[in-house]
C-alpha positions as CSV (number, residue, x, y, z in Angstrom):
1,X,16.4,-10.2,23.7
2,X,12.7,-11.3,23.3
3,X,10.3,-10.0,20.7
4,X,7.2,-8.0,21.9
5,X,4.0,-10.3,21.6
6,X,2.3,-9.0,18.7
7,X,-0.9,-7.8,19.2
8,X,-4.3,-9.8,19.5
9,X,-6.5,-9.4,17.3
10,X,-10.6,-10.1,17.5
11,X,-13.9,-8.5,16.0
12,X,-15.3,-5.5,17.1
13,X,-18.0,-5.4,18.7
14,X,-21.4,-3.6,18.4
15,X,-20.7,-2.2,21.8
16,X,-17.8,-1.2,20.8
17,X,-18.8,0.7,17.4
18,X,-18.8,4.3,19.5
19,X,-15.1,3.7,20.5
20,X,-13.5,2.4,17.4
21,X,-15.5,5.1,15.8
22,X,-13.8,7.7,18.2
23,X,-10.5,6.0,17.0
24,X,-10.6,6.1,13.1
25,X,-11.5,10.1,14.0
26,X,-8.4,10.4,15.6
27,X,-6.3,8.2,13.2
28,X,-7.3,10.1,10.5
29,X,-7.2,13.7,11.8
30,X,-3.9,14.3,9.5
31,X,-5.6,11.7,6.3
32,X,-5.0,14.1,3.1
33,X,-8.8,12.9,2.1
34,X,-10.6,14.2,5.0
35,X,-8.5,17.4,4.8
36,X,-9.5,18.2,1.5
37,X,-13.7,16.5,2.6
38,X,-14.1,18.4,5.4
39,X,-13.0,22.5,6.1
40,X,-12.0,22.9,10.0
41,X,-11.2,20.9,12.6
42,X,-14.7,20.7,14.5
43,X,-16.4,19.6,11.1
44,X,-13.6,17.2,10.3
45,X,-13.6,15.6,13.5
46,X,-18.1,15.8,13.0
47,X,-17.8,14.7,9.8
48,X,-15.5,11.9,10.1
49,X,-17.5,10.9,13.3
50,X,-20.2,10.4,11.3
51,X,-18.8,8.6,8.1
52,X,-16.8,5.9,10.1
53,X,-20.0,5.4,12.0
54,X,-21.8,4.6,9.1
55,X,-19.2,2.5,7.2
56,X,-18.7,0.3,10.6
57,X,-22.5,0.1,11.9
58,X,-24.3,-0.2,8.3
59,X,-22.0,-1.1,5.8
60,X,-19.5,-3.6,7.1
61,X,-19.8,-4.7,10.8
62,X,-23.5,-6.9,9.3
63,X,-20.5,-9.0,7.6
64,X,-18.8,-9.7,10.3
65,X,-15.2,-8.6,8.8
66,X,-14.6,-5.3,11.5
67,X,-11.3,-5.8,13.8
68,X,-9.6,-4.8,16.3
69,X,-6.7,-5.4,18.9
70,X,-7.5,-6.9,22.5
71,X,-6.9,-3.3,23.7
72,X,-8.6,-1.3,20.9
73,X,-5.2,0.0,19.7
74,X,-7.1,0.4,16.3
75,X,-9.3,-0.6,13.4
76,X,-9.5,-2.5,10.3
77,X,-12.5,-2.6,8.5
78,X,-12.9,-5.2,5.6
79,X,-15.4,-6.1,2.9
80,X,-15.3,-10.0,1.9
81,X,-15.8,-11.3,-1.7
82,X,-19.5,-12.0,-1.4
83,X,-20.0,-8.5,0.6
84,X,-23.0,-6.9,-1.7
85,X,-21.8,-3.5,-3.4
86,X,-24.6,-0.9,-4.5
87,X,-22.5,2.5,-4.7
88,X,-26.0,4.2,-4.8
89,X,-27.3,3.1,-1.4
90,X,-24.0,3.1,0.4
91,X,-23.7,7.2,-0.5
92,X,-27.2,7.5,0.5
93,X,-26.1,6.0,4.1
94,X,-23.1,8.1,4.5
95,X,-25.7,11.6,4.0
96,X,-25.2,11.9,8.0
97,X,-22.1,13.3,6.9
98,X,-23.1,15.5,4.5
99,X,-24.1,18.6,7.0
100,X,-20.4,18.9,7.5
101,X,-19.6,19.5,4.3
102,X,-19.6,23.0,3.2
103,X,-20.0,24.3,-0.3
104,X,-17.8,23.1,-3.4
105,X,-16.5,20.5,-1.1
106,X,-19.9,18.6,-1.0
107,X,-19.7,18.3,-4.7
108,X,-15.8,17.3,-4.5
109,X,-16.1,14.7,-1.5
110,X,-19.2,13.0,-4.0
111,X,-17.0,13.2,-7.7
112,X,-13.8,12.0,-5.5
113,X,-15.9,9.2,-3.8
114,X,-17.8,8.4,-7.2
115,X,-14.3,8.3,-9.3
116,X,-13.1,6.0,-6.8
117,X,-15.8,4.0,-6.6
118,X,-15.6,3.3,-10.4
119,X,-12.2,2.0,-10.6
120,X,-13.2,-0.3,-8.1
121,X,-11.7,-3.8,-8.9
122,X,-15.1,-5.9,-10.3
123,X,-13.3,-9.6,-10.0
124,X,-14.2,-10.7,-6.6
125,X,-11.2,-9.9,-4.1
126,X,-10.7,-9.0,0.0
127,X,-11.0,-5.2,0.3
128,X,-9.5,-2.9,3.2
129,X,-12.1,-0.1,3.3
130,X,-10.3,1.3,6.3
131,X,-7.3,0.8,8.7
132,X,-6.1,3.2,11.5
133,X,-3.9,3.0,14.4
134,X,-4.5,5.0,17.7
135,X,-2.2,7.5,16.9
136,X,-0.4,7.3,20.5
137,X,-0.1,3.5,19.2
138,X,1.3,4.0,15.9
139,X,4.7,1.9,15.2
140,X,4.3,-0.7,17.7
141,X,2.8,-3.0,15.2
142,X,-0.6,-2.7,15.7
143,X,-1.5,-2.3,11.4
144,X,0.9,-5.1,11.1
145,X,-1.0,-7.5,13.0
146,X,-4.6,-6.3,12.1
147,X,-3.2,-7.1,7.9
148,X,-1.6,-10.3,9.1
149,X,-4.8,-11.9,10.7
150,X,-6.9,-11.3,8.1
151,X,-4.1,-11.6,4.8
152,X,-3.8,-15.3,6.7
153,X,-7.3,-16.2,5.8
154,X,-7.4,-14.5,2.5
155,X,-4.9,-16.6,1.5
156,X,-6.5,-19.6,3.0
157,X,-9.2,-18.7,0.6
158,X,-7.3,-18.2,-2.7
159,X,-8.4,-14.9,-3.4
160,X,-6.5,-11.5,-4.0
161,X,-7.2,-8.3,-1.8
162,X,-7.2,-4.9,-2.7
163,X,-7.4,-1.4,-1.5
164,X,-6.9,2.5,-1.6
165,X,-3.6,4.0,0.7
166,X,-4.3,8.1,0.9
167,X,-0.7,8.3,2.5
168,X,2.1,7.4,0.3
169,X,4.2,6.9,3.6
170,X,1.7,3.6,4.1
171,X,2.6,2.3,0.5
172,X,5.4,0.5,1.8
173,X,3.7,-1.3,5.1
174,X,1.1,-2.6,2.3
175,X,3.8,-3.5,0.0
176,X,5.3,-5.9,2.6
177,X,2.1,-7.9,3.0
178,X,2.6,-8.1,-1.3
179,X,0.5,-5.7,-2.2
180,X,1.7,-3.9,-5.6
181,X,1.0,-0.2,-6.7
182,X,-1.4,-0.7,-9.8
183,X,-1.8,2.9,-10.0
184,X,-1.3,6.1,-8.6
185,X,-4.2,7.6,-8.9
186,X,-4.3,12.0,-9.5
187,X,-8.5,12.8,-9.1
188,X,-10.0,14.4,-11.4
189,X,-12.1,16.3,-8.4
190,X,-8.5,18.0,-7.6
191,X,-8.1,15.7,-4.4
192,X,-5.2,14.4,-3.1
193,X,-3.4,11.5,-4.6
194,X,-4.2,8.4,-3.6
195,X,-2.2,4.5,-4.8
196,X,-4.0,2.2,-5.5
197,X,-3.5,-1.3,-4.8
198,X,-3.7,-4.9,-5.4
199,X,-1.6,-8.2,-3.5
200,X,-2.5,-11.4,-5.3
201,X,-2.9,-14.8,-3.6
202,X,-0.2,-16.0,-1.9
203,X,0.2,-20.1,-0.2
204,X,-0.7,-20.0,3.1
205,X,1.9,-19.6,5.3
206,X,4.7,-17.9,3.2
């Protein structure tokens, strides 16, 4: 019996920034994070609208490192090594958000966001900001071959990746591509838990 072809995978592009937005908002809908961020589902869907907006138009599609499948089936988002990080100005350009924030949960999203922020690896490393699957795609190996592309040419490079997984049911999809629980992270804001994790180098090709 023949394998399914996996997936295709090439960057987004900018007029494509409305749909893969549209996406992530979908593929998140049930994210723990964005159910403790935003109150309600027309402020989630809103708010989460406008934050993956921001982080694909502003913050990482200028870097070239956004992808997606031949069919849009869904959406990684990664910052490279040399990517410039100012945690100031990138929570300045995620304020669109902000009107669909409602009370305590304004100053929660910015001491979870700020907490995570700061035990943000400083050696210079691949980071997965953001992967989603349509979920009417999920399981047909659509995350698998959006972390294979780019893992290929991380490795090419030498350098280790990291990232956040705000499901623990994902832990174990990272963990295949190497990546290793360096901590499981309770916030001190009261949000979710989140694991934290890092996949060192490995020789291309193994």
């Amino acid at each position: 019996m023949r394998r399914p072809t996996p997936p295709v995978v090439r960057p987004v592009s900018h007029s494509e920034i409305g749909a893969a937005t549209k996406l992530l908002v979908r593929a998140f809908d049930d994210d723990p994070v964005s159910n403790f961020i935003f109150s309600g589902d027309r402020r989630r869907h809103a708010g989460l609208d406008a934050f993956f907006g921001t982080q694909i138009r502003r913050q990482y599609l200028p870097f070239g490192h956004v992808y997606t499948t031949e069919d849009l089936g869904g959406v990684a988002i990664w910052g490279p090594p040399d990517r410039p990080r100012n945690p100031a100005r990138e929570l300045l350009q995620l304020l669109p958000a902000a009107p669909y924030l409602v009370g305590k949960r304004a100053i929660r999203a910015l001491q979870l966001l700020t907490e995570i922020d700061a035990l943000h690896p400083k050696e210079p490393h691949w980071y997965l900001a953001t992967l989603g699957a349509d979920p009417d795609r999920q399981g047909t190996g659509i995350g698998t071959a959006l972390l294979a592309a780019t893992l290929a040419q991380v490795d090419e490079e030498g350098m280790p990746a990291y990232l956040e997984s705000s499901k623990e049911k994902n832990v174990p999809l990272y963990a295949r591509f190497g990546f290793e629980v360096v901590e499981e992270l309770h916030p001190r804001s009261g949000g979710p838990v989140m694991w934290r994790m890092w996949r060192e180098p490995r020789p291309p090709g193994s």
